[in-house]
Backbone atoms as SQL, in Angstrom:
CREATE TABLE atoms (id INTEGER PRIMARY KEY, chain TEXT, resi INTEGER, resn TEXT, atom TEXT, x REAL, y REAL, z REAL);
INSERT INTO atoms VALUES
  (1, 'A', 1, 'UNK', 'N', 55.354, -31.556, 16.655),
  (2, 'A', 1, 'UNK', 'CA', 55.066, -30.275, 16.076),
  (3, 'A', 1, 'UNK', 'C', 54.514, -29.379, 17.180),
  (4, 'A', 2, 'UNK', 'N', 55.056, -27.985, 17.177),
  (5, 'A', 2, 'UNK', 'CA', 54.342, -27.157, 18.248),
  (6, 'A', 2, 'UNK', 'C', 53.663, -26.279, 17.542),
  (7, 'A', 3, 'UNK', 'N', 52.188, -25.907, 17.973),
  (8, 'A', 3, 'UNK', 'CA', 51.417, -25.345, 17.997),
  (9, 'A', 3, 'UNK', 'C', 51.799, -23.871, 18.177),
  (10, 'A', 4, 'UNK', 'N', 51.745, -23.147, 17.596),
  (11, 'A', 4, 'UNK', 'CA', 52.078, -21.571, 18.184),
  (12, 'A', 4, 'UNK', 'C', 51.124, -20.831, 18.507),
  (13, 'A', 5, 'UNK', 'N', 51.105, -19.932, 19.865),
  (14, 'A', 5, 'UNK', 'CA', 49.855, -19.057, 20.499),
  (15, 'A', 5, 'UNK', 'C', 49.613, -18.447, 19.906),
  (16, 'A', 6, 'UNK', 'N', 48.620, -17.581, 19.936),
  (17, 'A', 6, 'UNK', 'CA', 48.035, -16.258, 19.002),
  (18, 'A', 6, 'UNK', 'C', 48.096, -15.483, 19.309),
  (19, 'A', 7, 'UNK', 'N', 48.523, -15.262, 21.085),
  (20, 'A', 7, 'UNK', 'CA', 48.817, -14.245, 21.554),
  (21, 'A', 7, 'UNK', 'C', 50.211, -14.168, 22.243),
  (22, 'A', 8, 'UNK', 'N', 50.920, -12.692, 22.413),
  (23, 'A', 8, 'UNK', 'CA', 51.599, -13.071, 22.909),
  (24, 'A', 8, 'UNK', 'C', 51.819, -12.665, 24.502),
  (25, 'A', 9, 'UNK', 'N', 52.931, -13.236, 25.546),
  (26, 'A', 9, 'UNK', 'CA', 52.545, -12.384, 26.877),
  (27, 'A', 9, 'UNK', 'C', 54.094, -12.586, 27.216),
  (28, 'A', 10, 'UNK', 'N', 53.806, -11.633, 28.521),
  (29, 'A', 10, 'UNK', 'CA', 55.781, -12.048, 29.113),
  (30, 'A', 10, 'UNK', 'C', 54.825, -12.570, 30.221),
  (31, 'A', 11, 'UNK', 'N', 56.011, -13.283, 30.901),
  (32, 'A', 11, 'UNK', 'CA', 55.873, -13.806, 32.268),
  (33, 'A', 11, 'UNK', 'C', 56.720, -13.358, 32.801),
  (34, 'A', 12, 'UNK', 'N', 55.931, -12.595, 34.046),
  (35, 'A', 12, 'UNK', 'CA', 56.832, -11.956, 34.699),
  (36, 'A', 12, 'UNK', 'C', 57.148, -12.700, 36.319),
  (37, 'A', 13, 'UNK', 'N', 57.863, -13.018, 36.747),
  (38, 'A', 13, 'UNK', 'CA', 58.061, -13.096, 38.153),
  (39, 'A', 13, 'UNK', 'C', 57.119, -14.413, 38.438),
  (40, 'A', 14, 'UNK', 'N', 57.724, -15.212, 37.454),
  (41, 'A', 14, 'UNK', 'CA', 57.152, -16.804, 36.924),
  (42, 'A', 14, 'UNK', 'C', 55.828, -17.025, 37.164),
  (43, 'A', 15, 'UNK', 'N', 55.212, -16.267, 36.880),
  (44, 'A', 15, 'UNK', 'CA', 53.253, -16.214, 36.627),
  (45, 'A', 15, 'UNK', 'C', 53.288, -17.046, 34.881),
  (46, 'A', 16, 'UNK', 'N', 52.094, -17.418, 34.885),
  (47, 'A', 16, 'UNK', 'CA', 51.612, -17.845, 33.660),
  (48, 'A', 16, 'UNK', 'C', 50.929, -16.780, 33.475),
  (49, 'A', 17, 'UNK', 'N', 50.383, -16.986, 31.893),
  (50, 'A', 17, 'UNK', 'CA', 49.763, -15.675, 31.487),
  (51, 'A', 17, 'UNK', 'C', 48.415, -16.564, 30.973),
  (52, 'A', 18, 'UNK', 'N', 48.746, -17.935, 30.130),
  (53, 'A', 18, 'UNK', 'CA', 47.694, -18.688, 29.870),
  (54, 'A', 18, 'UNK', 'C', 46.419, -18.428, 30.303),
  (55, 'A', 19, 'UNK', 'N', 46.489, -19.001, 31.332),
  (56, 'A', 19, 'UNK', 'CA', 45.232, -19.167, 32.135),
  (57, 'A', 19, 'UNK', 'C', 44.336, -18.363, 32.801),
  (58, 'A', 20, 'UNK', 'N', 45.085, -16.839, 32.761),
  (59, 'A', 20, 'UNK', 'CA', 44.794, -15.568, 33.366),
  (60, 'A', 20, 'UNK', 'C', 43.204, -14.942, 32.776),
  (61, 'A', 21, 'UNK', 'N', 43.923, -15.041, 31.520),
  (62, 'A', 21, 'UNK', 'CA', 42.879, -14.350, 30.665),
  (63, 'A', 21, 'UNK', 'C', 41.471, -14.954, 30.220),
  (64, 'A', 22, 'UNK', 'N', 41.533, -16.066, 30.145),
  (65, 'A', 22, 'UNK', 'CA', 40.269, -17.078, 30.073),
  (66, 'A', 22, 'UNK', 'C', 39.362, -16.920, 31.638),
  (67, 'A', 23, 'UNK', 'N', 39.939, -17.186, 32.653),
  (68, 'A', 23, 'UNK', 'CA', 39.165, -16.620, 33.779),
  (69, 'A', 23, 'UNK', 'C', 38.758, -15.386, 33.892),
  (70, 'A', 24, 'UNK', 'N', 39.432, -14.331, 33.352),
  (71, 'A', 24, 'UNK', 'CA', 39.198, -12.825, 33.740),
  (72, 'A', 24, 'UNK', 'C', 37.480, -12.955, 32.383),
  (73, 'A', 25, 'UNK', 'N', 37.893, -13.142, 31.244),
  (74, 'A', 25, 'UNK', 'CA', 36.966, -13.864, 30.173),
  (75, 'A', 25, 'UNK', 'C', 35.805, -14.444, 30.848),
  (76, 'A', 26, 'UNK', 'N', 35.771, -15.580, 31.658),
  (77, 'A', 26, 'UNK', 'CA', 34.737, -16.169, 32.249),
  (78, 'A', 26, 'UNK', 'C', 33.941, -15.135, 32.697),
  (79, 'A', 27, 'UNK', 'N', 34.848, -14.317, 34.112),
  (80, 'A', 27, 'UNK', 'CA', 33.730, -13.893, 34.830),
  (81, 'A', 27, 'UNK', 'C', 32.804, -12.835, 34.050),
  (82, 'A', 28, 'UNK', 'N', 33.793, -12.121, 33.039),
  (83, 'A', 28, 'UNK', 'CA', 33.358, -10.962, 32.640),
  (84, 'A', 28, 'UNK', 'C', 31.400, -11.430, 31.735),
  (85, 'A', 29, 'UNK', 'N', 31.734, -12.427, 31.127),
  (86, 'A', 29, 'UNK', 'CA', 30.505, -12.797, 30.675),
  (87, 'A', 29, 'UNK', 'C', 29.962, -13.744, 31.620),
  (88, 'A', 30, 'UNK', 'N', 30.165, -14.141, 32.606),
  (89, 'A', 30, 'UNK', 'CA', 29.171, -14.193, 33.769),
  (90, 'A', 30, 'UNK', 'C', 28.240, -13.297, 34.103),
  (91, 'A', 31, 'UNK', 'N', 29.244, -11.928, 34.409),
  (92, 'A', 31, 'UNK', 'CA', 28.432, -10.912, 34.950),
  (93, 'A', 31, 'UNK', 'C', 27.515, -10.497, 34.233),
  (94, 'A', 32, 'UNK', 'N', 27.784, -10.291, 32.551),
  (95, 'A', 32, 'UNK', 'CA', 27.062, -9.775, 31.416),
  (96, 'A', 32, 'UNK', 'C', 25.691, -10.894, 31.857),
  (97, 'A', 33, 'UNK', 'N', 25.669, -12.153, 32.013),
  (98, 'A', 33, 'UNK', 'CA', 24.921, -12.822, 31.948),
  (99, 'A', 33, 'UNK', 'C', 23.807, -13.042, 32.804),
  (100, 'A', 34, 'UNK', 'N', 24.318, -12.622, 34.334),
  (101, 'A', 34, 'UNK', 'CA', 23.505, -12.070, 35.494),
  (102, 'A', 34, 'UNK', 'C', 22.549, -10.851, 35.276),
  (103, 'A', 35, 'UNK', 'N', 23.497, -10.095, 34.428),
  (104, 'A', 35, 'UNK', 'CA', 22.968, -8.724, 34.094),
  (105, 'A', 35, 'UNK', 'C', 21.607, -8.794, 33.460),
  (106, 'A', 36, 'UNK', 'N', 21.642, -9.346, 32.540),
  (107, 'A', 36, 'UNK', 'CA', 20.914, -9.926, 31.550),
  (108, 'A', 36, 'UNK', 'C', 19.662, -10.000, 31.772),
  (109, 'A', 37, 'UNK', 'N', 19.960, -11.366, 32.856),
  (110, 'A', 37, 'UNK', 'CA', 19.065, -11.944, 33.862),
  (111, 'A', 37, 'UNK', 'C', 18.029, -11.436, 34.459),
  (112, 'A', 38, 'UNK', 'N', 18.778, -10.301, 35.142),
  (113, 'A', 38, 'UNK', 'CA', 18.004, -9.121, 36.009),
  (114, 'A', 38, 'UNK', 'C', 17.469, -8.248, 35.577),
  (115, 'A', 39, 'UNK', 'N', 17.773, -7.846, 34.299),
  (116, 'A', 39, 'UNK', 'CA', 16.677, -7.188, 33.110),
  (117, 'A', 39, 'UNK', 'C', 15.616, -7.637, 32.946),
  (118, 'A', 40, 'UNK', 'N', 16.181, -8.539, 31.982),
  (119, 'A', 40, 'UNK', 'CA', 14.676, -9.646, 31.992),
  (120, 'A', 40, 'UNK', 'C', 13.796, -9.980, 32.846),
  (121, 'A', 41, 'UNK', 'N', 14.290, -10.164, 33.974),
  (122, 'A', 41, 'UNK', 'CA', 12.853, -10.808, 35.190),
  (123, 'A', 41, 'UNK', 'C', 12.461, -8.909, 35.398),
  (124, 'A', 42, 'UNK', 'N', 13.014, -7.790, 35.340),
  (125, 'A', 42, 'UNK', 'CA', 12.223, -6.479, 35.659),
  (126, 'A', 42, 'UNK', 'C', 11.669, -6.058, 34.676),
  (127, 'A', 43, 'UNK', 'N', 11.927, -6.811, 33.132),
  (128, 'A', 43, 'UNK', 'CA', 10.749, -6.405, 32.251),
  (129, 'A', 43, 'UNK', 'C', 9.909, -7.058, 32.040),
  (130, 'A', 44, 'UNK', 'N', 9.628, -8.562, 32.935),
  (131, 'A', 44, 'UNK', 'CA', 8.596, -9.149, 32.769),
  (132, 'A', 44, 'UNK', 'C', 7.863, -8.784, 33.996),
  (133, 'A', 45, 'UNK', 'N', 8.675, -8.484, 35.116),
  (134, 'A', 45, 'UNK', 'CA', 7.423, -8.184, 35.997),
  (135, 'A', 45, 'UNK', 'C', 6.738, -6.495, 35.808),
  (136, 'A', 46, 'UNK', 'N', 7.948, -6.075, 35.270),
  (137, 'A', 46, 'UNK', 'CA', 7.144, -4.697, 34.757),
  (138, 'A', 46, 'UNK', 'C', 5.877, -5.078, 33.728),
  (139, 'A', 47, 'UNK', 'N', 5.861, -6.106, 33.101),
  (140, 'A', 47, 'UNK', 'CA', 4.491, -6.372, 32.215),
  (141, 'A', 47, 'UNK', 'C', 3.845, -6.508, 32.804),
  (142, 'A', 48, 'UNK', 'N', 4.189, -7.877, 34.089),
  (143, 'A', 48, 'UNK', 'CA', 2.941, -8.565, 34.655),
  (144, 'A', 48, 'UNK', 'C', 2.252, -6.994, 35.292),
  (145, 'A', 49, 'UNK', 'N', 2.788, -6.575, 35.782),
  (146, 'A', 49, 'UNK', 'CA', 2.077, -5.104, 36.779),
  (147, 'A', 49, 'UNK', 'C', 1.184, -4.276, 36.059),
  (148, 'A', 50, 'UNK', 'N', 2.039, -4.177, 34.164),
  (149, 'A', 50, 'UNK', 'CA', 0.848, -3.723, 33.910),
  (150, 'A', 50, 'UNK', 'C', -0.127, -4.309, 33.518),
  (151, 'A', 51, 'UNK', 'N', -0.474, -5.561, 32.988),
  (152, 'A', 51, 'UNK', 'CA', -1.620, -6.082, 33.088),
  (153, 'A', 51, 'UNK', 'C', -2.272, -6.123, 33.932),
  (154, 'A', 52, 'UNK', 'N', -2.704, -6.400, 35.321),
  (155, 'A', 52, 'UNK', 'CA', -2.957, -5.755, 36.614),
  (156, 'A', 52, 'UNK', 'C', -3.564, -4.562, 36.347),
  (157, 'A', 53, 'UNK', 'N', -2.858, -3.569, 36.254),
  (158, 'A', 53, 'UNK', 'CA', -3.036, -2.174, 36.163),
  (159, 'A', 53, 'UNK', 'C', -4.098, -1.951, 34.773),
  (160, 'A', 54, 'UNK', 'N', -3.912, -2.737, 33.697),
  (161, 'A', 54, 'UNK', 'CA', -5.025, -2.665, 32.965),
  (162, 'A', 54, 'UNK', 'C', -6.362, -3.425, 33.059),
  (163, 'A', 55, 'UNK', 'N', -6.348, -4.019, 33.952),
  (164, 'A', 55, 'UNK', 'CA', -7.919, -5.090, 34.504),
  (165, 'A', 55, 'UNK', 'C', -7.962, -3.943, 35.107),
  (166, 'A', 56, 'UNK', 'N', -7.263, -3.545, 36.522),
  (167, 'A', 56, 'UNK', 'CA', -8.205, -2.559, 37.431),
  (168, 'A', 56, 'UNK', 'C', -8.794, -1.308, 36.645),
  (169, 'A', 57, 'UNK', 'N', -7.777, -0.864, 35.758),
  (170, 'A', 57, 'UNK', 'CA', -8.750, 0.195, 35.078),
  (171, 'A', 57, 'UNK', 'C', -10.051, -0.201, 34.075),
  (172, 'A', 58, 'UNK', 'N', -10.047, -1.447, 33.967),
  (173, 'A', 58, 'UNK', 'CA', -11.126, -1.498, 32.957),
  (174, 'A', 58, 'UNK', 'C', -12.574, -2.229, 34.054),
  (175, 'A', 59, 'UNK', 'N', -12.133, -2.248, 34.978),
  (176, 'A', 59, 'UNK', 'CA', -13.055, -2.582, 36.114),
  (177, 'A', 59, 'UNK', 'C', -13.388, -1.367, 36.439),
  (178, 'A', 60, 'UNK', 'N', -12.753, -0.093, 36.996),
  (179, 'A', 60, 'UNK', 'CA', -13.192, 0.951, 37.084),
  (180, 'A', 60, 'UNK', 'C', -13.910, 1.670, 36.293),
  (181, 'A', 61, 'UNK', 'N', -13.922, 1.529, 34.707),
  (182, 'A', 61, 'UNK', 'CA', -14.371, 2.139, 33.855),
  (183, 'A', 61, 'UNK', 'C', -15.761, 1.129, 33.812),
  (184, 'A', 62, 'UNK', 'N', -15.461, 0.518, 34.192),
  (185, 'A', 62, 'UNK', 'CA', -17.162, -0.274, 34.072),
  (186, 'A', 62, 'UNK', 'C', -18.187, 0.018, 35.400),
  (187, 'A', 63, 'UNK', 'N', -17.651, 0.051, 36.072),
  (188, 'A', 63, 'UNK', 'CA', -18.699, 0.671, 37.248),
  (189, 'A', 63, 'UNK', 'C', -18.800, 2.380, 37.246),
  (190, 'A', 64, 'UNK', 'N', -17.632, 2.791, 36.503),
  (191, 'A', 64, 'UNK', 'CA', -18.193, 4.515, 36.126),
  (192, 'A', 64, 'UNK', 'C', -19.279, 4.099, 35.481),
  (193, 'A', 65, 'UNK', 'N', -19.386, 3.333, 34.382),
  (194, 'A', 65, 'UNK', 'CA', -20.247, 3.402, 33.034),
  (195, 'A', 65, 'UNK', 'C', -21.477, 3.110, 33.977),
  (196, 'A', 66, 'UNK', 'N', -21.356, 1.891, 34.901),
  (197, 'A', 66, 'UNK', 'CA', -22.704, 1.423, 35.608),
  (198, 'A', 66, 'UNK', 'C', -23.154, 2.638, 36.630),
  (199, 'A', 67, 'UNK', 'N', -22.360, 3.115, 37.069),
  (200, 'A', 67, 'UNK', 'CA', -23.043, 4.433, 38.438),
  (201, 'A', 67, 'UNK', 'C', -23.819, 5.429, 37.017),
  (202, 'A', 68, 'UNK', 'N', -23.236, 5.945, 36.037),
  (203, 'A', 68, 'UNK', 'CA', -23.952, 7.021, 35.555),
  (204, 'A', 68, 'UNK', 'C', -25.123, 6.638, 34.674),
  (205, 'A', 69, 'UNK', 'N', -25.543, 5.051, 34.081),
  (206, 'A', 69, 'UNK', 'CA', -26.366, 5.133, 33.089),
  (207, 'A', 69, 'UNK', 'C', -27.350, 4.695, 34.098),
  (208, 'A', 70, 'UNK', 'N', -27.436, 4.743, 35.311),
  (209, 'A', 70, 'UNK', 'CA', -28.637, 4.366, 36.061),
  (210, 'A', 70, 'UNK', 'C', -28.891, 5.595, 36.031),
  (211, 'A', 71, 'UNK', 'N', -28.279, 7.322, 36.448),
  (212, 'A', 71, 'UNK', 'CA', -28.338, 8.170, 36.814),
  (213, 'A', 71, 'UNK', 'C', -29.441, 8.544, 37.537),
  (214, 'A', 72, 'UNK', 'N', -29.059, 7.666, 39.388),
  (215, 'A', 72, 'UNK', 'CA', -29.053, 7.871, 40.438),
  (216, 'A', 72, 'UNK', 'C', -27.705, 8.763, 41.076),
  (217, 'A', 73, 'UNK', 'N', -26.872, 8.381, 40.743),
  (218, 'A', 73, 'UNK', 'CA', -25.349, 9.557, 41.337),
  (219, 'A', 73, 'UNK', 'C', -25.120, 10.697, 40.360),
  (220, 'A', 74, 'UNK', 'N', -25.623, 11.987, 41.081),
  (221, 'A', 74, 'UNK', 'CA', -25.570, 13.099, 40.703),
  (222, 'A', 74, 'UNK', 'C', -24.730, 14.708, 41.222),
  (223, 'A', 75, 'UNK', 'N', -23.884, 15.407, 40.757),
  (224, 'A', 75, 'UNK', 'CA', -23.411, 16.211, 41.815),
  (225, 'A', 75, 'UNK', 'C', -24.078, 17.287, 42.330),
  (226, 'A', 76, 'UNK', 'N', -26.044, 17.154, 41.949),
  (227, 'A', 76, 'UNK', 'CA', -26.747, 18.232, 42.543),
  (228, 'A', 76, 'UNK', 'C', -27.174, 17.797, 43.531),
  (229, 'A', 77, 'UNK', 'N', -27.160, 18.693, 44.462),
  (230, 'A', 77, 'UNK', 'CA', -27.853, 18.316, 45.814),
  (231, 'A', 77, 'UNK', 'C', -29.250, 17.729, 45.693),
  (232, 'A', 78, 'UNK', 'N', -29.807, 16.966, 47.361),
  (233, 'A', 78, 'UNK', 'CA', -30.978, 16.393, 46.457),
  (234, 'A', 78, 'UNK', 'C', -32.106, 17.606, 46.703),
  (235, 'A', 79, 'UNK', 'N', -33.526, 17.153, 45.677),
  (236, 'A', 79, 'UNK', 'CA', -34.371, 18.364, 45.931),
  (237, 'A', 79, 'UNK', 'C', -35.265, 18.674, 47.385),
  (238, 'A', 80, 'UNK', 'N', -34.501, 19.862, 47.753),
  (239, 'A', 80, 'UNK', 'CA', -36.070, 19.959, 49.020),
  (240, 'A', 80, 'UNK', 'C', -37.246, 20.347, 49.035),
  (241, 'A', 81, 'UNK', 'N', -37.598, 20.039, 50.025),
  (242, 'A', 81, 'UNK', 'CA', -39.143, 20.288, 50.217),
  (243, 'A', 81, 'UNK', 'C', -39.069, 21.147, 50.716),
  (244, 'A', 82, 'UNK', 'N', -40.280, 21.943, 49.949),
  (245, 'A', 82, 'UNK', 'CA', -40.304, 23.635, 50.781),
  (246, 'A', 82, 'UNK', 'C', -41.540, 23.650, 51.232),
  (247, 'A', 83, 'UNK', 'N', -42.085, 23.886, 52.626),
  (248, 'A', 83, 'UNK', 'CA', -43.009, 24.548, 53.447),
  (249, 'A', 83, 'UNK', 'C', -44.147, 25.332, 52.173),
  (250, 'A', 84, 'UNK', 'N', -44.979, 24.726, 52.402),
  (251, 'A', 84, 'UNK', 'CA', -45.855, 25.802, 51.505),
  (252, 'A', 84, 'UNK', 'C', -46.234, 27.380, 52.326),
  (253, 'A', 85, 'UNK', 'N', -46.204, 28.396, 51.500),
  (254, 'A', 85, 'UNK', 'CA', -46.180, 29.677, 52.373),
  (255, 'A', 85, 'UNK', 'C', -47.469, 30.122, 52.198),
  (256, 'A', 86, 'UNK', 'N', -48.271, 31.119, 53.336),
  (257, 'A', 86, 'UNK', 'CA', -49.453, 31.426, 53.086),
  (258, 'A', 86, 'UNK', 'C', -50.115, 32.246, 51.871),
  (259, 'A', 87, 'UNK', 'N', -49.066, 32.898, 51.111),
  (260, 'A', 87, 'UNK', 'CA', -49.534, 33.079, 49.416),
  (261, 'A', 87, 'UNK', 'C', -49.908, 32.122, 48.613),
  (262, 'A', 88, 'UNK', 'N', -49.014, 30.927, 48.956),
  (263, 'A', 88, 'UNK', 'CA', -49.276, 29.963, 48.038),
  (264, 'A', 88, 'UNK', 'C', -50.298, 29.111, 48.191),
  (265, 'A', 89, 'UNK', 'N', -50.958, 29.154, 49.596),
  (266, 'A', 89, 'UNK', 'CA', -51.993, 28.189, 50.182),
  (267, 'A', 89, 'UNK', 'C', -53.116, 28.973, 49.786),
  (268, 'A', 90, 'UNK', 'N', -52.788, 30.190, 49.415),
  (269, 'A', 90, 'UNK', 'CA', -53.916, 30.951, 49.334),
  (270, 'A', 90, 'UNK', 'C', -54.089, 30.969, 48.140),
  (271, 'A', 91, 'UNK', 'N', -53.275, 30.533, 47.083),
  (272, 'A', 91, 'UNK', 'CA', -53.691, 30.430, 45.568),
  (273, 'A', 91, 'UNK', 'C', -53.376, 31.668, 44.838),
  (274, 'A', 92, 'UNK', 'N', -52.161, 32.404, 45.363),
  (275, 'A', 92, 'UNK', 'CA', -51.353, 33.204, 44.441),
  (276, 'A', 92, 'UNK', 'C', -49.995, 32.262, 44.014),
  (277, 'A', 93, 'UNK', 'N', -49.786, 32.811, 42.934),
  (278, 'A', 93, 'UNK', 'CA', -48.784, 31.781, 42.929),
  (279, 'A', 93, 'UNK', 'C', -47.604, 32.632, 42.232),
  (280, 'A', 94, 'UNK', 'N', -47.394, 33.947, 42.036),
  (281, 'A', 94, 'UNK', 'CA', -46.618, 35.218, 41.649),
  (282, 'A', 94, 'UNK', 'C', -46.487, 36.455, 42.516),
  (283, 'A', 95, 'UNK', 'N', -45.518, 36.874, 42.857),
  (284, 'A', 95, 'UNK', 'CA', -45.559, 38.168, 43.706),
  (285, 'A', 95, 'UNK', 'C', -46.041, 39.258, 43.217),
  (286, 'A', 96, 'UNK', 'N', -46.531, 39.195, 41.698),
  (287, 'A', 96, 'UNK', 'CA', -47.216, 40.057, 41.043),
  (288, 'A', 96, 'UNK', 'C', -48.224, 40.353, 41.253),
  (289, 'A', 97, 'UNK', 'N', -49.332, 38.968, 41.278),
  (290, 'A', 97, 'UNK', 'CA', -50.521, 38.993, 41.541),
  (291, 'A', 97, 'UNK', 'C', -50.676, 38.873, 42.895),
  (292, 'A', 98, 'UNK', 'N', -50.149, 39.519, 44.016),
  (293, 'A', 98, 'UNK', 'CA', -50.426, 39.591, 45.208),
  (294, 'A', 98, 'UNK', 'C', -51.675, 41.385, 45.350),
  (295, 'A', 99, 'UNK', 'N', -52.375, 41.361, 46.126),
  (296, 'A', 99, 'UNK', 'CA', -53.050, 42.605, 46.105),
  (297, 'A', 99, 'UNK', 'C', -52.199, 43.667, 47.021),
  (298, 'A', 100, 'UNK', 'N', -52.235, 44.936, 46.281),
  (299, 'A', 100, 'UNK', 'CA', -51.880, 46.019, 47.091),
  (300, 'A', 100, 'UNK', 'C', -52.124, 46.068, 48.610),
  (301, 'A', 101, 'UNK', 'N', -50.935, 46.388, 49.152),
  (302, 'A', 101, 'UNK', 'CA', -51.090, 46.761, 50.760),
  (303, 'A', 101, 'UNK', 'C', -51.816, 47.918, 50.758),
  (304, 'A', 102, 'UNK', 'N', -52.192, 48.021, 52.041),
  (305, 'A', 102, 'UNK', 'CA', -52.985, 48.909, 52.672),
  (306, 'A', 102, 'UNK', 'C', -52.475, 49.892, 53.415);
């Protein structure tokens, strides 16, 4: 009994046709399968990176939190010391209450 193909083909210039199409078949889902592949490992290392990326920010946000609740780091300059001036040594302490010039 013969089996009949499901498809049909000519042969041209005494090629088979059989065997053609199952290889062309192979590679094609090879490649799909490489493809695949290479997705996958760039969306897992795209995760791993961001996990990474979310420790360092939550490390950063913890030493913000630690620099400001000491609040020693400030963006005012620090305070100076001013020279006491001879009004003030003298116990005026307003340009108001200074006495009339002469």
């Amino acid at each position: 009994m013969k089996i009949p193909l499901r498809f049909t083909c000519r042969v041209e210039s005494g090629a088979s046709c059989r065997g053609k199409g199952r290889h062309e078949n192979a590679f094609a889902v090879l490649v799909v399968i490489i493809l695949l592949a290479i997705m996958a490992s760039l969306a897992i290392s795209n995760n791993v990176a961001l996990g990474h990326l979310h420790r360092e920010i939550q490390l950063l946000e913890r030493r913000h939190q630690k620099r400001h609740e000491s609040g020693k780091a400030t963006n005012a300059p620090p305070a100076a010391t001013t020279a006491s001036t001879p009004e003030r040594s003298a116990g005026l302490s307003d340009s108001s209450e200074r006495p009339p010039k002469q």
